[in-house]
C-alpha positions as YAML, in Angstrom:
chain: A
units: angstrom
residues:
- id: 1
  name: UNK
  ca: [14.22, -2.45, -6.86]
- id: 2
  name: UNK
  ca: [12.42, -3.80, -4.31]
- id: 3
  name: UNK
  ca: [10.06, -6.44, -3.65]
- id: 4
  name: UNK
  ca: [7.11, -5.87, -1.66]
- id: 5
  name: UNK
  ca: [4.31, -7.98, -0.05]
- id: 6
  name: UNK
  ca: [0.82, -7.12, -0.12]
- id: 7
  name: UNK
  ca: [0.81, -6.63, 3.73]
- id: 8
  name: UNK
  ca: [4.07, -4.55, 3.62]
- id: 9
  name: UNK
  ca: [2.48, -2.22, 0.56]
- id: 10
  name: UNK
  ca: [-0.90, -1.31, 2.64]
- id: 11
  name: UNK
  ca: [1.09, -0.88, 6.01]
- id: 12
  name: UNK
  ca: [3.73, 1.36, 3.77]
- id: 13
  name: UNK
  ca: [0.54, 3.44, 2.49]
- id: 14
  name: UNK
  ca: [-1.27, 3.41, 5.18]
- id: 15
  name: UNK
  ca: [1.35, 4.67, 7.48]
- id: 16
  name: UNK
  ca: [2.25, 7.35, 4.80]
- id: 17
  name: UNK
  ca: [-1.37, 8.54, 4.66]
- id: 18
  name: UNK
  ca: [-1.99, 8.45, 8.79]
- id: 19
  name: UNK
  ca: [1.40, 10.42, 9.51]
- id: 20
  name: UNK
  ca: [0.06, 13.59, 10.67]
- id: 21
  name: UNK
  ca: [-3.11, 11.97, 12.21]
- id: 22
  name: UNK
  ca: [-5.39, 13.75, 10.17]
- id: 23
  name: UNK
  ca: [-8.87, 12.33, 10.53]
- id: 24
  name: UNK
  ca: [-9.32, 12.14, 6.43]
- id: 25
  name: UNK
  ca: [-6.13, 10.57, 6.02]
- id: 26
  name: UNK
  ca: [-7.09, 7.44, 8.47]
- id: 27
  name: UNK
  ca: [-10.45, 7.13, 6.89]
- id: 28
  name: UNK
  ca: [-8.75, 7.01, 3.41]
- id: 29
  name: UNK
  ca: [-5.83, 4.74, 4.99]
- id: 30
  name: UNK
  ca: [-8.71, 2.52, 6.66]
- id: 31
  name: UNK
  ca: [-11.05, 2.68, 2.78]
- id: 32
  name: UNK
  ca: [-7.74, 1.94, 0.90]
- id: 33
  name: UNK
  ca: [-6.54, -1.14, 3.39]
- id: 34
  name: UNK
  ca: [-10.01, -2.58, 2.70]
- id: 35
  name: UNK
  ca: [-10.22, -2.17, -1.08]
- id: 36
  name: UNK
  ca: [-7.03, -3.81, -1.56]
- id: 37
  name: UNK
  ca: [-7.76, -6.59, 0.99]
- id: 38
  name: UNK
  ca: [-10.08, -7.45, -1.05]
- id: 39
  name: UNK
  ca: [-7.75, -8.46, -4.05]
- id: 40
  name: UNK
  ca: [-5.68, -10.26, -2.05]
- id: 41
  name: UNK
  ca: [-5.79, -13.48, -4.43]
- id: 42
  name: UNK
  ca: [-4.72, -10.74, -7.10]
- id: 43
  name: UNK
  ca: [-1.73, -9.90, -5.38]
- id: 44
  name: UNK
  ca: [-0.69, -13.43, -5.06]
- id: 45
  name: UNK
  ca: [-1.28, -14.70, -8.84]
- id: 46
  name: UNK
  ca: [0.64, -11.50, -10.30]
- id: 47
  name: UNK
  ca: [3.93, -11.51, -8.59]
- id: 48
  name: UNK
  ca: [4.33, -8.38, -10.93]
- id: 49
  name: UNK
  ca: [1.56, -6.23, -8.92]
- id: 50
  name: UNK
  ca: [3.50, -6.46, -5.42]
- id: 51
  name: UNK
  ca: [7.07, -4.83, -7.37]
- id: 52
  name: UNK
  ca: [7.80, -1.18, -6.10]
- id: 53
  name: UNK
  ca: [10.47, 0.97, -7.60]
- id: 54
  name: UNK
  ca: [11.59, 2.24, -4.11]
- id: 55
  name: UNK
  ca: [14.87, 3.57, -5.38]
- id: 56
  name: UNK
  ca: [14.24, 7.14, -6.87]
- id: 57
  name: UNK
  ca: [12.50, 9.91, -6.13]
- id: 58
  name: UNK
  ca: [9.58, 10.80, -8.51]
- id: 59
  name: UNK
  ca: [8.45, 13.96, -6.97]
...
C-alpha cells in the first residue's frame, strides 16, 4: 500500500486522463483538479482519504 498526497493523487489522475491528449480528457483532468482542490482541508483532516491501494490490478 501506498500513501499518497493530495497533490500526488490529482497529478496521478490527471496525467492518466491527459495521456493521449485528447481534448475531453484535459477538460475532465482540468474539472476534476478543480473539484478536488476544493476539498483540500478534507484531504488533510482524513489521512484515510489520501490511501491508494497501488499494488494490484483491478481491471
Amino acid at each position: 500500500m501506498e500513501t499518497l498526497t493530495p497533490p500526488d493523487l490529482i497529478g496521478l489522475v490527471r496525467n492518466h486522463l491527459t495521456q493521449n491528449n485528447v481534448a475531453s480528457r484535459q477538460i475532465l483532468a482540468r474539472s476534476l483538479q478543480n473539484l478536488l482542490g476544493r476539498g483540500n482541508l478534507q484531504w488533510y483532516s482524513d489521512p484515510g482519504l489520501a490511501v491508494l491501494d497501488m499494488g494490484t490490478d483491478r481491471c
